[in-house]
N, C-alpha and C positions, 0 to 999 in steps of 0.2 A: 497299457501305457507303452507306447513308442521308447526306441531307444537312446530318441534323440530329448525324450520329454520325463520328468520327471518332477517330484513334490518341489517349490519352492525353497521350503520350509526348511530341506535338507541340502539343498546347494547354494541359498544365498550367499552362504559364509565363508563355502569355498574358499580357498587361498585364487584358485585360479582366476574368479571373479571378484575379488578382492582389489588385486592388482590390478585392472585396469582403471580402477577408479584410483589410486593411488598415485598411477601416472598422471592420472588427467590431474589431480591435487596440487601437485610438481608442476605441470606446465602450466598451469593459472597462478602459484604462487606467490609473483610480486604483485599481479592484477590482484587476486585476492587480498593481499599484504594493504597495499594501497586503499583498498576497498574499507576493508576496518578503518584505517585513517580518516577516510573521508567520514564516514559516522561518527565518530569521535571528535572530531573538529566541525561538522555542519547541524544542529541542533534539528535543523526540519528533517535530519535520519540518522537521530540515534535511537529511532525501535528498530536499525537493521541491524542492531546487534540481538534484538527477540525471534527475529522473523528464522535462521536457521533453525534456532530451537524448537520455535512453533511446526516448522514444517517436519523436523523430526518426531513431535510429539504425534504427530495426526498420521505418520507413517507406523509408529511403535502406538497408536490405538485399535491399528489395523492388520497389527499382528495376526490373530489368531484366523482372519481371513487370508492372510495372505499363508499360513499354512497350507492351506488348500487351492491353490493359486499353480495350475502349471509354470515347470521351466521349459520356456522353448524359445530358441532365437529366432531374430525376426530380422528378415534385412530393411525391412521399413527405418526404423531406429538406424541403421548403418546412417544409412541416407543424409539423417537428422545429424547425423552425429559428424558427417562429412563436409555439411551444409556449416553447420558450428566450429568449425576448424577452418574453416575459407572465414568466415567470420572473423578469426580470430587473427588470421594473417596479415589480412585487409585492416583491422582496426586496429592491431601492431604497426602497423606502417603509416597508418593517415594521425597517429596520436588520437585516437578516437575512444573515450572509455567507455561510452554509454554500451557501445557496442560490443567492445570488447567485454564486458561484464554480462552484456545477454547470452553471446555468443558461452560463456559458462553455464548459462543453465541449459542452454541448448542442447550445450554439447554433454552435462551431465542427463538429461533427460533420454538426448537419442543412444545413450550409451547405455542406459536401465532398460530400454526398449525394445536394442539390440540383446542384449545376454539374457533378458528375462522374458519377452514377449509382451504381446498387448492386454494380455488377460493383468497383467500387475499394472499396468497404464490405468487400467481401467479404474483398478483399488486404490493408486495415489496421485495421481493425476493431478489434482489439488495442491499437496504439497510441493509438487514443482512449479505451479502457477503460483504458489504463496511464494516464493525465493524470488519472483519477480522484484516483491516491493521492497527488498534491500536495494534495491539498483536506483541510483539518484538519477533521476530526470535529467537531461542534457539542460543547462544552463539556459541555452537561447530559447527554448520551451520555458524554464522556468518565468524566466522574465516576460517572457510572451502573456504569459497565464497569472502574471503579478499584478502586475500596471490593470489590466481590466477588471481587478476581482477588487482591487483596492479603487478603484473611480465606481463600480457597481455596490460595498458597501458604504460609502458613502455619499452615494444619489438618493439611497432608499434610507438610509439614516436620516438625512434632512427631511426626505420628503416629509417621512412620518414624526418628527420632530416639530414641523410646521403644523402639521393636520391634527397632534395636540396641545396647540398655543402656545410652543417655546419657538421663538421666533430663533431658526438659523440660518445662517449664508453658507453657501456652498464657494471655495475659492478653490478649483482642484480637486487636491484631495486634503483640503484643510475645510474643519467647520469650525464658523464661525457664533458663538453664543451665549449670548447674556455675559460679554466683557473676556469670553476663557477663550481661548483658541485650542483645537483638540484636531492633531493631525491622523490622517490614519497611514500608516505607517508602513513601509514592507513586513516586517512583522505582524501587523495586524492586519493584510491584504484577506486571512484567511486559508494560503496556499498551504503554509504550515499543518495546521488541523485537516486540510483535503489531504493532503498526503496519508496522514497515518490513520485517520478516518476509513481511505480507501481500503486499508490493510484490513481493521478493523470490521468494516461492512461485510470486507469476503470471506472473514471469518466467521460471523455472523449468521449469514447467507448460507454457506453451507452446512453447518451444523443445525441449524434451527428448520431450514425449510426442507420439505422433500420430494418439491418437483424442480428440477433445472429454472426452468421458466419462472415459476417463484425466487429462485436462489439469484438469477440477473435481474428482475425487475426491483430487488431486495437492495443489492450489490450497488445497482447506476443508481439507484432512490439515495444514495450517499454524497453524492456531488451536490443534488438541492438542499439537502439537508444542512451538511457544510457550510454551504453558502450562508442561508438561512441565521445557522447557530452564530456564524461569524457578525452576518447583523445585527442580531440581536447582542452580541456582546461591545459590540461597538456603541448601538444607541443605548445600554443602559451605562456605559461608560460615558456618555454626552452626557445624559440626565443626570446621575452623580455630578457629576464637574463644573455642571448649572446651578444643581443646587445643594452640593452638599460641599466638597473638597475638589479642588483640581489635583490632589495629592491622590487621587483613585488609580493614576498614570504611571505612579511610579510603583516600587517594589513595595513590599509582599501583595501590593492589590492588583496588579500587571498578572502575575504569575493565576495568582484567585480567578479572574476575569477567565485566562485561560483555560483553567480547570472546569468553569461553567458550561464553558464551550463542548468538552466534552460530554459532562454529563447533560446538558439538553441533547445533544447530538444524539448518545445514546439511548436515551428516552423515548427519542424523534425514531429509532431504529426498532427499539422494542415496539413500538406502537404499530409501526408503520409492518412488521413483521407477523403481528397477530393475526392484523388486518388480510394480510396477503395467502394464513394460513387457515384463515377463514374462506377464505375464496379458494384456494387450491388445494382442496380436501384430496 
């Protein structure tokens, strides 16, 4: 062992590498500060108060590997970490958050990169990719990706609506049926569940599969599924409302509907993960 290398296991804790992570803490802290707010206050990202802890837990699972993990710096990580601070200047000045909050993980990943090398990239790698999905999507994306997942479930709502003899009109994104009107709603677009879903899937993904290629085609299989789960909770909420209570819209059945969303979703995941685990022996 070199003298510039040595066990992880005995220098992660270091004071001296400590500290740099500590400054970087300080200088993200109102972006950070802000950040919790925004989770708190926006409902499509309050799992990005689970997501730090998740990516901590998948780090302290991987403990006892990272015992045996050389320390050795790497200026690649500088680089990253150089790259995330220009990030950080630039999105400070343009009032930019999306960026500004990437540029934190960047700049926390090229900083683990630089003092610990690639051999521990290699062991968590993951958990910096999970830190992503606390990061709310920039607004003009969000709405981009609203308006066509809310006219997409409710084309296919109708259509199959029609194709088993409950006669609906499509007006937008209003259906129309047997006397009830039932809009689908930003709330009900779907985007909500594709959000945490995503998180979900890539957790999923990597712990259950164990070849890369299984773990992305596991991962992207989450978007169809989404979509899918969000139809299906939309047209069994038409058919209730046709013929049982248009009261299926409001509370405690609004929330219920939700919850089904996930578990088909994850069902739709288990299933679709055997399948994959089958193939990618």
């Amino acid at each position: 062992m070199t003298q510039n290398a040595t066990t992880l296991g005995n220098r992660v804790f270091d004071k001296i590498n400590i500290l740099p992570f500590t400054v970087l803490i300080l200088v993200y802290l109102p972006a950070l500060y802000d950040l919790v707010l925004e989770w708190s206050n926006d409902p499509n990202y309050s799992h990005g108060f689970l997501i730090p802890l998740i990516s901590a837990f998948l780090i302290w699972k991987k403990k006892e590997q990272l015992k045996t993990v050389l320390f050795k710096r790497d200026n690649t990580g500088l680089v990253l970490l150089i790259v995330g601070l220009i990030l950080f200047v630039v999105a400070n000045g343009a009032a930019e958050y999306f960026t500004l909050r990437f540029s934190f993980v960047l700049c926390l990943f090229g900083l683990t990169y630089y003092l610990f090398g690639k051999d521990i990239i290699k062991v968590t790698w993951f958990a910096f990719f999970m830190l992503l999905f606390m990061i709310p999507i920039p607004y003009v994306l969000y709405y981009a990706v609203t308006f066509p997942m809310q006219t997409l479930a409710t084309k296919i709502t109708v259509t199959i609506l029609n194709s088993i003899g409950m006669n609906a009109i499509r007006q937008g994104n209003i259906i129309h049926i047997t006397g009830h009107t039932l809009e689908v709603a930003e709330a009900c677009s779907g985007i909500r569940s594709l959000i945490s879903l995503l998180a979900l899937g890539a957790i999923y993904a990597y712990t259950t599969q164990k070849k890369f290629t299984a773990q992305l085609i596991l991962f992207l299989s989450t978007i169809p599924i989404a979509v899918i789960a969000n139809v299906f909770r939309v047209l069994v909420t038409s058919v209730m409302v046709a013929t049982v209570t248009d009261q299926v819209t409001d509370e405690p059945f609004h929330s219920i509907m939700g919850m089904l969303v996930f578990v088909f979703a994850f069902i739709s995941l288990f299933i679709t993960g055997s399948i994959l685990k089958r193939i990618f022996k």
